[in-house]
Every structure is written in C-alpha cells, then in structure tokens.
N, C-alpha and C positions, 0 to 999 in steps of 0.2 A: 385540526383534530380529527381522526381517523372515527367513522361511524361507529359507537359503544354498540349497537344493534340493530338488528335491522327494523326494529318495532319504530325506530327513530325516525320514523317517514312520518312528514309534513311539522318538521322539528320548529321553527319556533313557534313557540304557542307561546301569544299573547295574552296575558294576567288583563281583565279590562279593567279600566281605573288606574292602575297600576304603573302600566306603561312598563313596566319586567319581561322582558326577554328571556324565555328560557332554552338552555341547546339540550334538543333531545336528538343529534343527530344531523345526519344527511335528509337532504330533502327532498329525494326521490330517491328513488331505485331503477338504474339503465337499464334494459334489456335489451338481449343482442335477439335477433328471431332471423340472423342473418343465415345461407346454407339451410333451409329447411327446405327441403327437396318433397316433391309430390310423394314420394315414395317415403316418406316420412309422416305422411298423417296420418290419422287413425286409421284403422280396418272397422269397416261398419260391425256391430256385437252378432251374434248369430239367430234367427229369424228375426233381423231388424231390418225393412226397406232401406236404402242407401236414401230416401229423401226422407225420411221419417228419421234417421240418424241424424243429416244432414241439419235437419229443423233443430234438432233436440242439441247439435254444437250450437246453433247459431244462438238458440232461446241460452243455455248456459253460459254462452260469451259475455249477453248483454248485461243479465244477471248477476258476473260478476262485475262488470263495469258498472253497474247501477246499484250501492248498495242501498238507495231508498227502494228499491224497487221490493213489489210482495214476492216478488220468486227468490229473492235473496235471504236465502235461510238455508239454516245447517243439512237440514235434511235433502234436502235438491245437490246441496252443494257436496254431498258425500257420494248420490248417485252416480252424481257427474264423474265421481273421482272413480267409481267402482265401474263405469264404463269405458273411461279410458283405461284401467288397468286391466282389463276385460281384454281390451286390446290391441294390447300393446303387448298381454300376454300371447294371444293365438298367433301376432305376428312374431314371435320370438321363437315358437314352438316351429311353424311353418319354416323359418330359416336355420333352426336347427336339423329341421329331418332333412333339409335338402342337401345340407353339407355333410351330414352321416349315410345319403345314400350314395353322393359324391364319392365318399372317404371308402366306402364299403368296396363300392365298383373299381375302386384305384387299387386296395389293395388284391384284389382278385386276380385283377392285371398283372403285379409285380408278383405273386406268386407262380402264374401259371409261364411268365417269364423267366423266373427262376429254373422249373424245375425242367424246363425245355417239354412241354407235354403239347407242343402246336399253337395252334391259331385258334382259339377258345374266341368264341364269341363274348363279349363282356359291354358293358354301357358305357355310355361316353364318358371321356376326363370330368377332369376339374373344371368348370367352365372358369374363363379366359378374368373374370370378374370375381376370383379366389377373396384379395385383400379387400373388393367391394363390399364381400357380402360379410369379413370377420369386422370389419369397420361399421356397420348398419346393426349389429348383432350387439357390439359396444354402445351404438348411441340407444339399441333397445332398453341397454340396462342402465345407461344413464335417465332414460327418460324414467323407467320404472321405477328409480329410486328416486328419484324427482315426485314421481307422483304419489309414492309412500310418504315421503317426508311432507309434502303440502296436505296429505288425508292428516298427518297429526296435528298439524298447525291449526289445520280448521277446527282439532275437535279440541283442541289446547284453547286457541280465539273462542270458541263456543261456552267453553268450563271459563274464562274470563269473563265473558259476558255476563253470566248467569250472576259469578259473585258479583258483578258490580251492579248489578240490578237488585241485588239484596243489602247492599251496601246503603242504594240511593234510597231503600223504603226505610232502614232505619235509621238514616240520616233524617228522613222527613217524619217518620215515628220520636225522634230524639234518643233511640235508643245507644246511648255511648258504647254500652259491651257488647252488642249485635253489629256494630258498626266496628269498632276498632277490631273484632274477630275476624268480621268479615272481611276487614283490609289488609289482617295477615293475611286469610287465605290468596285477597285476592292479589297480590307482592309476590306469592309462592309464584303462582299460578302465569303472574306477569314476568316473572327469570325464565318460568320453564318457553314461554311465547317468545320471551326475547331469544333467548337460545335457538327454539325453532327457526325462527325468523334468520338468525343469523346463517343454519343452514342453509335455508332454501335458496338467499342469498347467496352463498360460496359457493352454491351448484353450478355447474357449466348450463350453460340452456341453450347450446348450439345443440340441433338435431332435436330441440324440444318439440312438442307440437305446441301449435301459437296458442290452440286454447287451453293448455297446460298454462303458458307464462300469463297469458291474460288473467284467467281462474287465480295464478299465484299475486298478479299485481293485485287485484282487488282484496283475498287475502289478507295479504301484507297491509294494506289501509285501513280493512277493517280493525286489523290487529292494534295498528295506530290508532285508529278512534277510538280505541279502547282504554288506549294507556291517556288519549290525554282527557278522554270523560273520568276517569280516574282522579287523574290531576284538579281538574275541574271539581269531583267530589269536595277530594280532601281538603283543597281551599277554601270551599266553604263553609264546611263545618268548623274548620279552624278558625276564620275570621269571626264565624257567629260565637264561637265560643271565649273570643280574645273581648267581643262586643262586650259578652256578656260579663266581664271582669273588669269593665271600665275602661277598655283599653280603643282605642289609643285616648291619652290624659288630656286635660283641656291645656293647650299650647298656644303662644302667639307669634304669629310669624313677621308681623312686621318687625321694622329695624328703631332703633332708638331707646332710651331708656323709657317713657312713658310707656311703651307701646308692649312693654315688658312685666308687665303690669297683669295680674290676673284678673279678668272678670269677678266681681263678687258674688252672682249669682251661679260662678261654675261652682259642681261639686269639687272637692277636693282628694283630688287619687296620690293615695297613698303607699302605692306599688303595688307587685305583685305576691312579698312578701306579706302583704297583707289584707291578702283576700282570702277567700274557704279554702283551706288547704286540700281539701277534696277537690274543687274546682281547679286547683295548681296542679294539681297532678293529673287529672283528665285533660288542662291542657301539655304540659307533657308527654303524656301517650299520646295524645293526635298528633303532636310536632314528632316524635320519634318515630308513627307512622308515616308521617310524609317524608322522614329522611331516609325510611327504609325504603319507601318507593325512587326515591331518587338517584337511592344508590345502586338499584338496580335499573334505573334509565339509561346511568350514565357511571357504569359500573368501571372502565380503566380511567377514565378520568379521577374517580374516588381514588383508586389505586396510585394510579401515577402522585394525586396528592398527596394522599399519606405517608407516603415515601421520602417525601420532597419536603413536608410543611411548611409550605410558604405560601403566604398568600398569594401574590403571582401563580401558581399551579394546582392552590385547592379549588374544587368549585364551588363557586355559590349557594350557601345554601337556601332551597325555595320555603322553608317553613322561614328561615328568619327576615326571608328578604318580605313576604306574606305579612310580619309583624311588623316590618316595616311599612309596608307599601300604605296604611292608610295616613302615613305622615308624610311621606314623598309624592303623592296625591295632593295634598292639601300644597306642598311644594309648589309642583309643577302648575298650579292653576296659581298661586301668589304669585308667579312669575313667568307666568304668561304671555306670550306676545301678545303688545298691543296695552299691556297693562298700565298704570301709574309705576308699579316698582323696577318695569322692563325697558333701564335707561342705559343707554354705552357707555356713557361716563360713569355708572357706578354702579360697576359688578363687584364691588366689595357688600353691596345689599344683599345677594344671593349670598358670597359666601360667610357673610357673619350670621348671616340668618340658620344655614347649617351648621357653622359649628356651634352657634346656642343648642340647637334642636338634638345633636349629638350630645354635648356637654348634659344638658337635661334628664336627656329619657334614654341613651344609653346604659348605665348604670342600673337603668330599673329592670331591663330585663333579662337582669345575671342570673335569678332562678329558673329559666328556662334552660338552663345551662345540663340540668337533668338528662333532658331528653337527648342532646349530647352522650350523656356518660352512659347511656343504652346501648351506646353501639359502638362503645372505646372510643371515642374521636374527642373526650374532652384534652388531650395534650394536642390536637391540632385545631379544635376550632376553639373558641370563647363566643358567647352569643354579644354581648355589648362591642368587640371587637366587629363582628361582623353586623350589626346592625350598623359601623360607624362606614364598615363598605356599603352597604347600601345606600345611607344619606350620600356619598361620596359619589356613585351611581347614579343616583337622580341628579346632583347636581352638574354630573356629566353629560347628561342625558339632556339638560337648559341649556347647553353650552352648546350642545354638538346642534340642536332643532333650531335655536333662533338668534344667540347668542355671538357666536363664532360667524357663522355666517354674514350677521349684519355686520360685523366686525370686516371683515376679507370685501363687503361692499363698498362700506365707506372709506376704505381706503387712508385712512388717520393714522399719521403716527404716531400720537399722544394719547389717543384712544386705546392705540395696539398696546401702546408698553405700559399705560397703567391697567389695562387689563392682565397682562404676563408678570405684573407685579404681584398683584392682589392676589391670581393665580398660586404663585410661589407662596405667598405669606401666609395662605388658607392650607395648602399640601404642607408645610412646617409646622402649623398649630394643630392642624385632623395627625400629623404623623403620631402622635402619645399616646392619642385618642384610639386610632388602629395598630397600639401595641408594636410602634416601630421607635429607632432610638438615631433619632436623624445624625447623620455625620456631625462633628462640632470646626474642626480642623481641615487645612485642602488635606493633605495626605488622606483620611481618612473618607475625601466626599467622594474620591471616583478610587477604591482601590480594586472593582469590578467593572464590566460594564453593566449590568444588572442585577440592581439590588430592591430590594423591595419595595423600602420607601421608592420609590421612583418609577415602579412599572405598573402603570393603567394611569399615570397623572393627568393632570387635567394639563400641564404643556405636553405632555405626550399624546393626547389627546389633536394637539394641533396639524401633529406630524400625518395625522392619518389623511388629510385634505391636501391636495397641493394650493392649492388656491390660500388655505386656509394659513399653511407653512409659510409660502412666500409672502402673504401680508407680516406674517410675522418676522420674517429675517429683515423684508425689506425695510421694514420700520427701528430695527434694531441695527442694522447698518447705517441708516441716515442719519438716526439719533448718536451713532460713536463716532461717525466720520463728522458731524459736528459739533461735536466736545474737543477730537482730536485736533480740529482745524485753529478752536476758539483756545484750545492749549498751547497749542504751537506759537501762535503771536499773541499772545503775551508776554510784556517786556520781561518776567520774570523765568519766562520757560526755558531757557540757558541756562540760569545757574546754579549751582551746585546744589543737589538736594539735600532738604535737612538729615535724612538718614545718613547720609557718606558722613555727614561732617560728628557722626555717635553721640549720644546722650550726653544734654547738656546737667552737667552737675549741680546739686542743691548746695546753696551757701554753707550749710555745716556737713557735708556728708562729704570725707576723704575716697574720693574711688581709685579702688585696687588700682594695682598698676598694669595688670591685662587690661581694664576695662576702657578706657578711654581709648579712641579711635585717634589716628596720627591727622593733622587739620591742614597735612601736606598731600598733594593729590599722588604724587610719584609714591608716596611709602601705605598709600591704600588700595588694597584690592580692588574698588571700585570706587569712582568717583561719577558717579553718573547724574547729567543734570535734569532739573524736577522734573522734566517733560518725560523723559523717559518711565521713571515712577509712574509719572498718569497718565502713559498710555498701557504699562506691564497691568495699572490696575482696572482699566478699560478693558482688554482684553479677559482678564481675569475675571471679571463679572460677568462677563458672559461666557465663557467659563462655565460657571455656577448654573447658568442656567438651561445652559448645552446638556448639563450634568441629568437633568430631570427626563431628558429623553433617554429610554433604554435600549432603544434600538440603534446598532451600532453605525446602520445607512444613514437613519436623521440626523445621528450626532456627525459623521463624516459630510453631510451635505449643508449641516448647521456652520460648520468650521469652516465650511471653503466660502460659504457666504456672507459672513459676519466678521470672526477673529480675522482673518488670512487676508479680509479683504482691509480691515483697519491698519495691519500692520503690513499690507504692502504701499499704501498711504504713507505711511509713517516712512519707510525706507525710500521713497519716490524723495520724498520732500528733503531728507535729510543725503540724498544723492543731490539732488540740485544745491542745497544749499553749500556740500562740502565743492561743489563742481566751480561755484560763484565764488569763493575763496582760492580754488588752484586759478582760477582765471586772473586774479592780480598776481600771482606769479611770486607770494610772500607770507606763505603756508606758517614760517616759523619767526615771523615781527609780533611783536607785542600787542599789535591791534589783529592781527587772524590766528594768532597763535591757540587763544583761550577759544573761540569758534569752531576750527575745527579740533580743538581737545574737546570739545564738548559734544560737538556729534559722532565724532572716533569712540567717545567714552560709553554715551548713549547705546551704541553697536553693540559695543562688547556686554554691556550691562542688558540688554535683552536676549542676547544668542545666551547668554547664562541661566537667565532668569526663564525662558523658557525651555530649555532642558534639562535643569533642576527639578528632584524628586519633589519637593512640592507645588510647583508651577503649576501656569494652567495646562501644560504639557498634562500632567496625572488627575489635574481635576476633567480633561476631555479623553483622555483613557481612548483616545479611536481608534475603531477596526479599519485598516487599508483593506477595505471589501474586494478593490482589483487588486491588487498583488501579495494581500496576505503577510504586509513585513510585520502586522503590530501595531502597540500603542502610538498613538502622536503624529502618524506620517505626514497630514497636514501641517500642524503648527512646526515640526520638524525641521521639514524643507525652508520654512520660514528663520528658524534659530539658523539655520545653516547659513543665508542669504545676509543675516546683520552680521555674522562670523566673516563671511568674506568681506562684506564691507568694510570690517575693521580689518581686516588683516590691508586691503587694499590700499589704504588709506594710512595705517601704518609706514609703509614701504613708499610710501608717496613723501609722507614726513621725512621718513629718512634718507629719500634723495632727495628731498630739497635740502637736507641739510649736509647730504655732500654736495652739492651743488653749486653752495653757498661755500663752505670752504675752500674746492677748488677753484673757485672762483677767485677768492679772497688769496689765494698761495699760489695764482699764476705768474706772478714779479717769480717767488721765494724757486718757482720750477722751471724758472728759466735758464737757456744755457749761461749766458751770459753772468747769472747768479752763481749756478754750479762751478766754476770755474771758482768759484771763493772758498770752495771745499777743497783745492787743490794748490789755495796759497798757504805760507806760512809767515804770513803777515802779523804783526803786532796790534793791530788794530782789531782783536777780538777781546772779548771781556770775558776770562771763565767763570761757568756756570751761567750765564746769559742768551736765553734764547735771541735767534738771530733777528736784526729789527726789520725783514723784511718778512718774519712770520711772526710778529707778536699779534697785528691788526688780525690775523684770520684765527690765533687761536681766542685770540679774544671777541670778537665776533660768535666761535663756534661755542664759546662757554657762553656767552651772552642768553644764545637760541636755545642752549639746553636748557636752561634757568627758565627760560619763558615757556618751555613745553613740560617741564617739571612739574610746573604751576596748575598745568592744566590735564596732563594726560594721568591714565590710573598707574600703578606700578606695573602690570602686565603690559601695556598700550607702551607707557614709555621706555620700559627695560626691552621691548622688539626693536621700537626707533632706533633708540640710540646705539644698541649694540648692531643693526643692520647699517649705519651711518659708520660705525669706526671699521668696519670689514672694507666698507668702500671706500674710509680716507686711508685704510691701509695699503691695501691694491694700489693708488694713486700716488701716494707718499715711495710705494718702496719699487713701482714700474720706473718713475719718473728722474725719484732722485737715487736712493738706493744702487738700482743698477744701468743709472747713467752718467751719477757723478762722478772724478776720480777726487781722490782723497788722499791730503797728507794724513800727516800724525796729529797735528793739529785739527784740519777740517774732520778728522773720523771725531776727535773727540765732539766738534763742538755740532755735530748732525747727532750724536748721540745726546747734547743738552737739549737740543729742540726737539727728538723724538721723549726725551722725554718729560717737556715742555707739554706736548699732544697729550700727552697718558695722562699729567697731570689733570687736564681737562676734567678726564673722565674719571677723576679719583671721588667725588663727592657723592658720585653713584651704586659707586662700586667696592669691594674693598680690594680687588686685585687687578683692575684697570690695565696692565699689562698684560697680561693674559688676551685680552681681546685686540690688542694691536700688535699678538706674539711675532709677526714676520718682520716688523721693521726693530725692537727689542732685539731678536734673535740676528739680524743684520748689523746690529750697533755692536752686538758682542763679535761675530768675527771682525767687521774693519779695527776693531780697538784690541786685537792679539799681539803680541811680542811679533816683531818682524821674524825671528826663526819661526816660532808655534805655527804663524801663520802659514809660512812657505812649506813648511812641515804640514800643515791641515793640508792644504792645497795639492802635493805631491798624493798625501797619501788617496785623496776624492779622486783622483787624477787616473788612477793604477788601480783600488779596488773597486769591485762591485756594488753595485747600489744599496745592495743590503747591508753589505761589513760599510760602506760609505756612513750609513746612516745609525748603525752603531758607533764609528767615532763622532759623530756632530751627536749625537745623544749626550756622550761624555762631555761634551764642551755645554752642554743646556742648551743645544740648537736642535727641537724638535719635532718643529713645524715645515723649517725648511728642506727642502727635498736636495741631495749632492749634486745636484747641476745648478740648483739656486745656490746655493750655498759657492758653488767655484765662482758663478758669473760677480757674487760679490766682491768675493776676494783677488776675482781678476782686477775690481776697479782700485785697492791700494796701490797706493805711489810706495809705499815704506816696507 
C-alpha cells in the first residue's frame, strides 16, 4: 500500500495491551543528499562571521535531530528557516546579475557587429559554464521552495501541537465538549500537516542543502509524534468512557459448558442500549472522532474502500478494533504460551472460545453503529460485523505467535490436519457472523479467485510462512497418499462403483423410464471402479481447502504439492498395474479382461471428472503465474495425462483384439485355403460361414462380450471400432485382393464377410459401415459377369474422379478405382 501521507512516519503504532497494529504509513522517509556540490551551501547571512554562521548550522542541525532537545522549538526553528532563505535568496540574486551583465555585454557585441561600426571594445562572452550557471539558478529555486514549504509545515506541526495540548488538559479536566472540539480542530489541522508533509516529501531534494533535509527529517517526525500522540489521546478517552458504561461485560473464556456459567457476583450488563443515553451518545462522538482522525491518517485507503466494500480492501476500523481490544486482551493472555489451555492437539479451544465471545458481545455493540452514520459509511461498515474481524485478528495473531509455529516444529501430521480442520470449521461458523454467505455448492466455492470469505483466513494465514506452508502440504500429502494407497488394495477397489450402477429403486416406487441407469457397462457413460470415486473425492477435499487461500501463487504451489502429487500416484500405480496384465499377453480373456476395463474406465472417469465444470478443476480456479494460460493448468496437465492413458490403452485393447483374430484366421488366410474361393465344388453349404473361420469369429464375439462387460460405452465403442478397421485391412489385403474367385467362392467370401459384420451387430445398429471396404469388395466380386466387365473397362479408361462417380452408383464409396479394378481383377467369371 502506497504511503497515504507523509505524516505516516514511524507507522506502526502499537495499541499497548492490545497487541493492534495499526498502518499509518511508510516507515521512514529516504533522502537523497547525493550531488550536493560545495557550491551549493548556504552563503553565510550579511554581517555574520562565516564561523559564527557556521556554529549557528551546526547548533540547528542537531536541534533538529534532537526533538528532546530545549533548542527544539518553533521559534529557533523558523529562524533557522528565515536564514537559509536569507540565503539562498542573495545567492539567487548574485547569479542572476552575473548572467544580465553576461546577457547585456553579448548583446552590445552583436549589435556593434551588425551595424559594422569597428572594433568596439566590449566585456567578455558568456562564460564557457552558460548551462552551469541556468542549472544552479534552477536548484536555487528548488531549494527555495523547499524551504517555503518546510516554514509552513513547521507552523502547521506547531498550530497541531498547540490543539493537542489542549485536547490532553480536557481530556484530564473530563471536559467532553472542550475535548471533542478540540479534536475537530485538531483532524482539521492534522489534513492540512498531512498535506504539507506529503509536499515536502514529493520535493526533489537533489541540490538541497543537507541542513534543509535534516531540519525537514526532523520536522516530518515531529509531525508524526503528533499524529500518534493524537492517537494515543483518543484511545484513551474512548476506553475510559466504554469503562465507564460497563464495557467490556463480564465474559468467560474458558471452553465447556460449566465454565460457561456466569459468576453470580458479576453485575449484569445489559448492553448498550441500556445505559444513559446521554452517555451513548458521547460515546458515539468520541468513536466518530477517532474515525475522522483515521480517515485522515489513511485517507486513499478509506477511499479505495469505499469504492470496493469489501471487507478484504476496507480498513480496519481503530475505534472498533479499541472496543474490542479489552476482550482480545483477555484473549491473548487465556491462551498464552505456556498456558494449561495452550495445547497442539486442541486448537479447537481457541477457536470455540471466539466464536462464543463473537456470538455474545457482537450484537451488543450495534448502537455504536451511529457514529458510523456521521460519516456515510453505515452501508460499508456495521460495527458487530467488524468487531467479529477483530475477534478473528486476535485469533490470528495466537496463531501466527505460538501456535503455528510450534506446529511447523513438531513436525505431526495429525497435529497439522486436525489443526487445518478446526481452522476451516471456525472460518465457516465466524463466515455469518462477518456478514459473508459461504459457498454451499463446488460450482459456486471457487467461481473467483478471491472472494471475501476467504481473504485474511486463518489457512491463508499459513501460506505467509514457508516453513509454516510446507508442514502444511507435507502433512496433507502423506495423510492422501495414505488413504490413496489403503484404497487401492482393498479387495473391493476394482469394482464397479455404486454410482455407475444409479439409484437403487424403492419396493413401491415405479421409476420413470429415463431414470434408471443401464447395469450394462458398454451402454454407460461411465463405469468407473470405486477407487476412482475415492480418489476424484481425495483430491476434491483438498480442493476445498486449497480454496481458502486467496492468493493465486499458494493455491498454484498448494496444487503441485498435494492434488498433482496424489494423482500422479494414482496414474504411476494404475500404469503398472495395466503394464502387469499386457505382460501375460491376454489383455481380452475373461480373467484380465474386467482388470484392465477397470483401470481403462478408471482413466477416462478422472480426465472427465477433472475438467468438468464442477470438479475440483473450478473449486482450485489456478492462476498459471508463469505462463498466464488460466484456470486449472495444474490439475489440467494431469486430466490430460489419464486421457492418454485411456486412449493408450484403448488401442492396446484393440490390437490385441486383432491380434487375436489374425491369429485365429491364419488356416482361413492361407494360400492353400484361398484356392477354395476358386473352386466350384459342391461341398459348400449356402449361407454357412466357411469352417475354417467359425473358431476366430467366435473367439472374436467371445472377447467383445468379455470387454462389453467391463469397458464404458465410450472406452468400448474406440476398441472395438479401432479392432474392425484393423480386421478389415487384414481381411480385404489378404484375402480380398489375393484370392481368385468363382461365382460360387464370390458368393460364399461374401457369407463370411458377412459372418464378421454379424459379430459386430450387437453393438452397433449398422455394423457394416465400419467394415465398409470388404462389404463394398463383396458387392463388386458378386456383379453380373457383363456389369462386371463393363465396371472394369469403364475404371480402366476414365479418370479417377468420373471413376469414382460410377462405383458411387454401384454403393462402392469407400473404395478408391484402383481398389476397386485390383478386385475385380481377382474374378474368374
């Protein structure tokens, strides 16, 4: 955040007790005093001895460096300024007449030049050091207005002082209307300082003289010790007066229901609603005083929030945090290092003890809400809202001092995750509390990357530490990679999850006929086995908790350390294990069949399930901080990675299952076989596939049936359609355009091809279509001997394209007119 002023020096001022940080700012103010040339210091004043000058810099230097010192006061400190401007003026004046008697002498010259009148004696040029002396002449009047602007500052800090000294007697008088006057005045007084200050600050102070920027540092801290004696005032008075209304009510902070139990000798406070309403409203003016001081501390932040209203970019307000602070006091010391209630294993004692203390005493200080509407800001702040960030702050503030720490020493995993638990379950109960309306749905918990529930969290809080991070990731890794591992072998983690198999129906309830899910795996989208479910729901939890960090580097460095590293786990294992099944060499038998359908399925069902709009793809919403592509790029590459794995594996299925065919049809592709397409022998049977290919189509329908069983509709419709492209290829290289063929053998290669199709009719409803080249080969060998010799001439003589218009007319659309001749070359008839 960019300094609101320059008054903002020595910016946090700590509240004692309190333990409240407040930003007023930058914490210094750099000064350059570089280039300050001998010729750049003062001119001693006129009858002043040059060591009696000399003394009188040195005695003002220290003066201003020293503001205990008794020389440090206004009136020394205006002399001081009324002698550098003393001379800084005679040196301005002396560099001006030297460049006018320059200027005068030159033109004298070009005149008597002109008019040709001789050799006129005239004074020397321009001396050689022209641009020197208009540059020196510039830092003169830099310095001068430098030293204007620090004489108002002084008398601006001086007229601040004064009110605050009149502030501090009627604060110890009790006088309320002499005090709340005087803190207008002194608010006015503290804009016009912060203003000056901001000048004197944007000045260049190259060419300054050093006891100009000295004189201004000191200044400028005076300035500051003004605003935060200020501070200091108003805090006081306000607390004495919240005292003095019972406030803060008698509370117990221990945990348990006993201990929840009021004293019977406390009084009983009744709110604020029900004290003097005189007294209500004098504390109202004091708080509306301190939010007008505030807002001129930290005046574009005010701005920038109002703008924004959200709590992530309003600031803090110090009057409510003040009404807070003697509960978060009381806080910080119940849970103390060192203490009985300061134990690792149960930081759910801190945070049920703040949301009691919220729940309680939030609500009671809705009437201060006044002093709010003084100054328009009741539609961006609420006082019970902002007391609930304060409790929420101190218990930050336990976390980050002793808390977290010991945590990231001891090094526990169990420790880490039921603390990030407890963590979460307290930022979901405080979220209602601080007027936030937590996500219910994934779509809706990361549809940003920062949203409000979620920015200052207490896991956001972790990301600020690395030490503190990596005990956190590292414990959230171990703890998934051993669920993942303990899921994995169990005998039940293969098979089919209850979702694929859909809702099982109630004895009397008819469900619609959309409703019910098909309990066949080929005719389901997904059929993915339990394992997968519980690792998509491993990931997904954390997930949720990735979600809490608003910063898009944590959640990018959360993702590659935890998710990324579970499911590249997962895909290692389910590579080996698919690798352990191609090694028997029987990818599609009834005992590896359902194995690898089940890790195949597995694949396809995560590469969905995490680039799917509600996945945890959307609930981790990442910024690719290096390349800028967007949401998800981690878990991304990972969807990517089980997408090939299925596809790999896929294609593996479906050569094995030509593999297995060809295998099974090496008799039916022999020459010695082909030769029986060229008899016209009686020993055939029509419509009977030939008997040296029943075993391999029966074999191939066998494997489809067993990988039916086990793959999804998507998984098996690639197989089996990439398995009949390759038994087509094989079928129509082999026998197609090697057999010759009677009239007879055309017919009876045209029952066995369509013997194959059959196969694949249970799949599909048009089976031919996907073995269109040996189909389209059955139709030309089976033409009328003329049609034929006629198709043939004409392929023969025209051009490929009129070619492929007549084979279009005959239904041959696939084959190209050189496939198509080499067929019709093989009839005998």
């Amino acid at each position: 955040m960019q300094p609101e002023s320059t008054m903002q020096l020595h910016s946090n001022h700590q509240y004692p007790g309190s333990g409240m940080t407040y930003e007023n700012g930058d914490s210094s103010i750099v000064r350059q005093h570089a280039d300050v040339a001998a010729s750049h210091t003062m001119a001693p004043a006129a009858n002043t001895a040059p060591e009696h000058q000399q003394d009188s810099a040195a005695g003002s230097a220290v003066a201003a460096n020293d503001i205990s010192s008794p020389a440090f006061n206004a009136a020394a400190r205006l002399r001081d300024l009324n002698n550098e401007i003393a001379a800084l003026q005679a040196k301005e004046a002396e560099v001006r007449n030297a460049i006018a008697h320059q200027s005068a002498l030159e033109k004298d010259r070009l005149r008597q030049s002109l008019t040709n009148q001789g050799d006129a004696v005239v004074g020397p040029g321009l001396p050689q050091d022209a641009p020197g002396l208009a540059g020196e002449l510039n830092a003169i009047e830099g310095a001068k207005t430098y030293a204007h602007s620090l004489q108002e500052l002084v008398a601006i800090t001086k007229h601040l002082e004064k009110l605050l000294r009149a502030c501090e007697r009627a604060a110890a008088a009790n006088d309320l209307q002499a005090f709340l006057s005087g803190v207008a005045e002194a608010v006015a007084a503290h804009s016009a300082a912060a203003e000056k200050c901001e000048s004197v600050a944007q000045l260049p102070s190259a060419g300054v003289p050093l006891q100009l920027c000295e004189l201004a540092d000191g200044s400028l801290a005076r300035a500051a010790g003004a605003q935060d004696k200020l501070v200091t005032c108003l805090r006081g008075v306000l607390r004495q007066r919240l005292a003095a209304v019972g406030w803060p009510p008698p509370v117990t902070l221990g945990s348990g229901a006993a201990n929840g139990s009021r004293n019977d000798n406390q009084e009983q406070w009744n709110g604020f609603q029900q004290t003097d309403p005189q007294a209500l409203d004098d504390l109202n003016k004091i708080a509306a005083a301190f939010i007008a001081l505030q807002r001129s501390v930290q005046r574009s932040s005010f701005e920038a929030g109002v703008q924004v209203s959200s709590e992530g970019e309003t600031p803090e307000l110090w009057a409510v945090e003040e009404v807070a602070a003697p509960i978060t006091e009381r806080l910080r010391a119940h849970f103390a290092a060192g203490r009985p209630t300061d134990r690792a294993d149960r930081p759910e004692w801190l945070f049920e003890t703040a949301l009691r203390l919220v729940r309680q005493l939030a609500p009671a200080t809705a009437p201060l809400q006044a002093a709010l509407e003084v100054h328009g800001l009741g539609q961006v702040y609420h006082v019970p809202l902002e007391f609930a960030r304060a409790i929420r702050n101190a218990v930050k503030g336990i976390l980050r001092e002793h808390v977290y720490p010991r945590l990231a020493k001891l090094a526990n995993t169990a420790l880490w995750l039921h603390a990030v638990e407890e963590a979460v379950s307290f930022e979901r109960s405080l979220a209602p509390l601080r007027g936030l309306t937590m996500p219910v749905t994934s779509p809706e918990l990361m549809e940003s990357t920062a949203e409000p529930w979620n920015q200052g969290s207490c896991l956001e809080l972790l990301a600020t530490q690395p030490a503190w991070s990596t005990g956190w990731w590292t414990a959230e890794r171990e703890e998934a990679l051993r669920q993942l591992d303990e899921l994995m072998d169990a005998p039940e983690a293969w098979q089919t999850a209850p979702s694929a198999l859909g809702p099982t129906a109630e004895p009397d309830l008819d469900l619609m006929e959309d409703e019910p899910r098909s309990t066949e795996a080929w005719r389901s989208e997904f059929w993915p086995p339990g394992i997968a479910e519980s690792a998509l729901a491993i990931v997904t939890d954390l997930a949720r908790k990735c979600a809490w960090l608003a910063d898009p580097t944590a959640r990018r460095q959360f993702a590659i350390a935890v998710p990324q590293e579970v499911l590249r786990k997962l895909l290692q294992r389910l590579t080996r294990l698919a690798k352990t099944a191609e090694d028997f060499r029987a990818l599609t038998s009834p005992g590896w069949a359902p194995r690898i359908g089940a890790y195949t399925c597995a694949a396809h069902w995560l590469a969905h399930s995490l680039q799917e709009a509600a996945g945890p793809l959307l609930l981790l919403d990442l910024e690719d901080c290096s390349d800028g592509h967007g949401r998800g790029s981690v878990l991304a590459a990972k969807a990517e990675a089980f997408s090939s794995f299925k596809q790999k594996w896929t294609l593996k299925l479906a050569k094995a299952l030509a593999n297995s065919f060809n295998d099974a049809t090496s008799a039916y592709r022999k020459r010695t076989n082909l030769e029986h397409f060229s008899s016209s022998g009686s020993d055939r049977r029509d419509g009977e596939v030939s008997l040296r290919l029943r075993p391999a189509l029966e074999s191939l329908s066998e494997s489809l049936q067993n990988l039916s069983a086990s793959l999804d509709a998507v998984v098996f419709s690639d197989t089996w359609r990439a398995a009949a492209i390759a038994i087509t290829r094989t079928m129509f290289n082999d026998v197609a355009t090697e057999a010759r063929f009677s009239a007879e053998g055309a017919v009876q290669f045209q029952t066995d091809v369509s013997g194959l199709i059959a196969v694949f009719q249970p799949y599909t409803p048009r089976p031919a279509a996907h073995l269109r080249e040996l189909a389209e080969a059955c139709t030309l060998l089976t033409l009328e001997p003329d049609q034929a010799a006629s198709v043939a001439a004409n392929l023969a003589a025209m051009a490929p394209q009129d070619g492929a218009a007549q084979l279009k007319a005959l239904g041959v659309a696939r084959l190209t007119p050189d496939q198509a001749l080499c067929v019709l070359s093989q009839r005998l008839f």
